[in-house]
C-alpha positions as CSV (number, residue, x, y, z in Angstrom):
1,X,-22.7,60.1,19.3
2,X,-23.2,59.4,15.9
3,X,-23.5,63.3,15.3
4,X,-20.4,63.5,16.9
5,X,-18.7,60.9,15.2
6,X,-19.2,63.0,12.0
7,X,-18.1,66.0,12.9
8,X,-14.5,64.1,14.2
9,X,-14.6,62.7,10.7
10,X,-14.8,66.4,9.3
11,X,-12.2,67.3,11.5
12,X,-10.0,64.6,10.7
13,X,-10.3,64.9,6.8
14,X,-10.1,68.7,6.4
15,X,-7.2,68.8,8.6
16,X,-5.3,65.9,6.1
17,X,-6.6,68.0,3.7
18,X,-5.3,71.2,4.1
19,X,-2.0,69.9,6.1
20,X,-1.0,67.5,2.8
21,X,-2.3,70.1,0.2
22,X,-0.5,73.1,1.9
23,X,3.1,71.3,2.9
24,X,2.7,69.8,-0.9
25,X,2.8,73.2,-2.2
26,X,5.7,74.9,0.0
27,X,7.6,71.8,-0.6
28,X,7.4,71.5,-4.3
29,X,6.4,74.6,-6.0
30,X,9.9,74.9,-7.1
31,X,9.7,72.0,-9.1
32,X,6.4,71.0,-10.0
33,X,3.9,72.5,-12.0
34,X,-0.1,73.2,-11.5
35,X,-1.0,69.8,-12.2
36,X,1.3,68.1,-10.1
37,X,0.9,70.7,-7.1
38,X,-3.0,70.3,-7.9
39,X,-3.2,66.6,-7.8
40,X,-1.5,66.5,-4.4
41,X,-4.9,68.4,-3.3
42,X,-6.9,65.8,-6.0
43,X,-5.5,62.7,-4.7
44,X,-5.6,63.4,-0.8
45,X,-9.8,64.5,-1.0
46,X,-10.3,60.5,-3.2
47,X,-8.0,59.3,0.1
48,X,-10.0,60.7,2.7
49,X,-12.9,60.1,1.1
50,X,-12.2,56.1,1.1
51,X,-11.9,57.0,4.5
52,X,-14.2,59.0,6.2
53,X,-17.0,58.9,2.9
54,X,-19.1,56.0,4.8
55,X,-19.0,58.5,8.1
56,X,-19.9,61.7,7.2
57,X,-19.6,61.8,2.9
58,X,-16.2,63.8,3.3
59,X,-17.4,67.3,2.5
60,X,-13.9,68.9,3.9
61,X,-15.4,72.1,2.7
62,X,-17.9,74.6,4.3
63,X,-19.5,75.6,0.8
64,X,-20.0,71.8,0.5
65,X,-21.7,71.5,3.6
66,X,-23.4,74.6,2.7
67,X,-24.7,73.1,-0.8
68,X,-26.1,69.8,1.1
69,X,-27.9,71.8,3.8
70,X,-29.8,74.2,1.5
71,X,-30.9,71.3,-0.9
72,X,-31.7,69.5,2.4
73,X,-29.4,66.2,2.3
74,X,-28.2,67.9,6.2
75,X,-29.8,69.2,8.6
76,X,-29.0,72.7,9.3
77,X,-27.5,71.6,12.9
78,X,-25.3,69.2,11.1
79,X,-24.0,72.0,9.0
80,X,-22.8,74.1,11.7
81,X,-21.1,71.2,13.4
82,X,-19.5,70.5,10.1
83,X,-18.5,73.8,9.3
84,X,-16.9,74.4,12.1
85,X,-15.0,71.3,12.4
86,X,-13.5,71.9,8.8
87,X,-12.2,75.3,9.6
88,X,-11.0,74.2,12.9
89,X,-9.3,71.5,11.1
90,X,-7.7,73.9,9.0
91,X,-6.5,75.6,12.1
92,X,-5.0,71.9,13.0
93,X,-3.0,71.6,10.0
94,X,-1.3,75.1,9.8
95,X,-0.5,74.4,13.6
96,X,1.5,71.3,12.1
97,X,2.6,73.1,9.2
98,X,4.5,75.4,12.1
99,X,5.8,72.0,13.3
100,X,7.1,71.3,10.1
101,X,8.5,74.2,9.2
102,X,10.8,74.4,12.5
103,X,12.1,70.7,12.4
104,X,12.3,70.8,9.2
105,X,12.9,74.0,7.2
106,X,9.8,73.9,5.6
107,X,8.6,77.5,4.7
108,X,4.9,79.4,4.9
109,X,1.3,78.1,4.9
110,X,0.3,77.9,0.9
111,X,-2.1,80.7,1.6
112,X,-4.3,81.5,-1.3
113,X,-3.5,85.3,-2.8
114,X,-5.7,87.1,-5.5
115,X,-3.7,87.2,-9.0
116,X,-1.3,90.6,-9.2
117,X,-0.2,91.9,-12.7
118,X,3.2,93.2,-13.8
119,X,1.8,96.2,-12.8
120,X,1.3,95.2,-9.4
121,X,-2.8,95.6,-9.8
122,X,-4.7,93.3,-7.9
123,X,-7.4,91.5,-9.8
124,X,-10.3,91.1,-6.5
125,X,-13.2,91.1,-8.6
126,X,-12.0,89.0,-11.3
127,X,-10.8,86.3,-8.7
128,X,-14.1,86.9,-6.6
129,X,-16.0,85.9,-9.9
130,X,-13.7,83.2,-10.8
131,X,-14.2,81.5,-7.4
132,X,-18.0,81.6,-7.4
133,X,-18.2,80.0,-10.4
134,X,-15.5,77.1,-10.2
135,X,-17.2,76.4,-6.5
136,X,-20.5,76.3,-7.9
137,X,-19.6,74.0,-10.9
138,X,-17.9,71.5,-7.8
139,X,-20.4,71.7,-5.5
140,X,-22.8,71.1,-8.3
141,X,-20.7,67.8,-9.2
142,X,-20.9,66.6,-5.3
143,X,-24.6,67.1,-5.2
144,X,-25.0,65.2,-8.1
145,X,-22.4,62.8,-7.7
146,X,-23.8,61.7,-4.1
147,X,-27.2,62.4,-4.5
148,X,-28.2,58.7,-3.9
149,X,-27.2,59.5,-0.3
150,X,-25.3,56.3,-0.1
151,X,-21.1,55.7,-0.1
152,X,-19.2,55.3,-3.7
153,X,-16.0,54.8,-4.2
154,X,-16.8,55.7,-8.0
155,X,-18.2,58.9,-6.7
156,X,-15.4,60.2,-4.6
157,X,-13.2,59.4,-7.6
158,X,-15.4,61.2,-10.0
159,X,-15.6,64.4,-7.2
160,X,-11.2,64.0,-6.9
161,X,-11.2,64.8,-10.5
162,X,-13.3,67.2,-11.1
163,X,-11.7,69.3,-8.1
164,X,-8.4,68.5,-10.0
165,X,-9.6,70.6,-13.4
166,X,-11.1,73.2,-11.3
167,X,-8.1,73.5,-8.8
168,X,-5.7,73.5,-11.9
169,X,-7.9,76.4,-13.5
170,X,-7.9,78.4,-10.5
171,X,-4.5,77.5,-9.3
172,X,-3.0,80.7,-11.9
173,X,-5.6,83.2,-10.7
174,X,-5.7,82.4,-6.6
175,X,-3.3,79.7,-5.6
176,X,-6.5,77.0,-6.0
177,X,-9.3,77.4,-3.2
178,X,-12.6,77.4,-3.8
179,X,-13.0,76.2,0.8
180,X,-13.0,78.2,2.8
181,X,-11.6,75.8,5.3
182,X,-8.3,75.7,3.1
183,X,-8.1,79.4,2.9
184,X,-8.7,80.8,6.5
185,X,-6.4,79.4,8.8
186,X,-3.2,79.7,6.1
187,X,-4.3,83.6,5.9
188,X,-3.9,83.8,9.5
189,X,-0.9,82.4,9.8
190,X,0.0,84.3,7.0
191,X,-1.0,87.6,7.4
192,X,-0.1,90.7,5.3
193,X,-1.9,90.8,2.1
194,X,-3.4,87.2,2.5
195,X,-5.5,88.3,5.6
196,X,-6.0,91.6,3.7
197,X,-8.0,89.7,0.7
198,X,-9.1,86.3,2.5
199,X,-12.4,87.2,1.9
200,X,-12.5,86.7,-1.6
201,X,-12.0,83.0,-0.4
202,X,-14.4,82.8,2.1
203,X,-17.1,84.7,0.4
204,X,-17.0,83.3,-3.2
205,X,-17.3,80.2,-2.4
206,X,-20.1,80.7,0.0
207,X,-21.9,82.2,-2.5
208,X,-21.1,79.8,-5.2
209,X,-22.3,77.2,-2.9
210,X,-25.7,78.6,-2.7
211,X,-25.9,79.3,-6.5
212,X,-25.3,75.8,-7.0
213,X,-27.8,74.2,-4.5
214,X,-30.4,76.3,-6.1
215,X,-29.5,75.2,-9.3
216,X,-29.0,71.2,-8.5
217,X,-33.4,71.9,-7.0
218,X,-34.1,73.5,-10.2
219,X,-32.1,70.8,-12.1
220,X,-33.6,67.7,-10.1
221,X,-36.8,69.2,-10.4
222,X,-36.9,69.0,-14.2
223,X,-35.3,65.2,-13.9
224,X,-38.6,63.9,-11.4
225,X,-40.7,65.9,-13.9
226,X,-39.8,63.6,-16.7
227,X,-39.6,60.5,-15.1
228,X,-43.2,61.1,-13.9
229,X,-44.0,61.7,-17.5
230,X,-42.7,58.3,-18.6
């Protein structure tokens, strides 16, 4: 039960994730900026967090799940309940995004796109490397920030932010991603060019995820070392 409890949370928080994230975007991209589409995203993960964090530490994001099962904070069954609960969530909230868009006029499904030039040239590598590396800097900061194991509300705040500066930077380059559970199901519903390159989203981040696991080990390992010194 309490397995399954977890992955409802997942479930739950990915979907508010992506549905508030996504409609914040399509509503408001005419008349806000990076920041203030960015801290839609920023302040819905602290929310959820207050909510769900004592459940199942709010991942809402495979690579995050990913990054706590190689560094061993999950078990690898937990991970594969997880995972599939946040992209199933993400399925969830573009279903409600559909809602929304026929009561109320709202149009498409945020779906993250690599960045395209003047000269029409699509930048896949560049935005595959910029993804790895702003994933592994986050999951690095939500390994650290939780490694205790127990429920902060100073640590989900701390994680909100730093997704905020990373979401802002990649915001220009990819529409902000760096989950793949915010990036599948909008592609889907998409289609066209957002399936085409969806998995720049889904592998980036993936990998970024397992760069930074082994680099939180590495990192922690160097931290017991000295405190056994002293």
């Amino acid at each position: 039960m309490d397995f399954a409890r977890k992955c409802i949370a997942e479930f739950f928080g990915t979907t508010m994730f992506v549905l508030i994230g996504c409609l914040g975007i399509s509503m408001y991209a005419s008349t806000l900026d990076a920041l203030g589409l960015c801290l839609i995203f920023a302040f819905v993960f602290i929310a959820m967090y207050f909510v769900i964090g004592r459940v199942s530490g709010c991942h809402l994001n495979p690579a995050v799940s990913l990054g706590m099962a190689i560094t061993g904070r999950i078990s690898w069954k937990e991970f594969a309940g997880y995972a599939v609960s946040q992209l199933v969530g993400g399925f969830a909230a573009c279903g409600l995004i559909t809602l929304f868009n026929s009561l109320f006029g709202v149009s498409g499904y945020s779906a993250n796109a690599v960045y395209v030039d003047t000269y029409k040239y699509p930048y896949v590598v560049e935005c595959l490397v910029i993804e790895i590396i702003l994933t592994m800097l986050f999951v690095l900061v939500f390994l650290a920030a939780t490694k205790k194991g127990r429920f902060s509300g100073v640590a989900g705040i701390g994680i909100g932010l730093s997704l905020l500066v990373f979401y802002v930077i990649d915001y220009g380059f990819t529409g902000a991603s760096l989950n793949p559970a915010r990036s599948l199901a909008p592609a889907i519903f998409t289609g066209g060019t957002s399936l085409t390159n969806v998995w720049v989203f889904l592998v980036g981040p993936l990998v970024g995820a397992v760069l930074a696991a082994f680099l939180y080990k590495f990192f922690a390992k160097g931290m017991a070392n000295d405190e056994s010194a002293h």
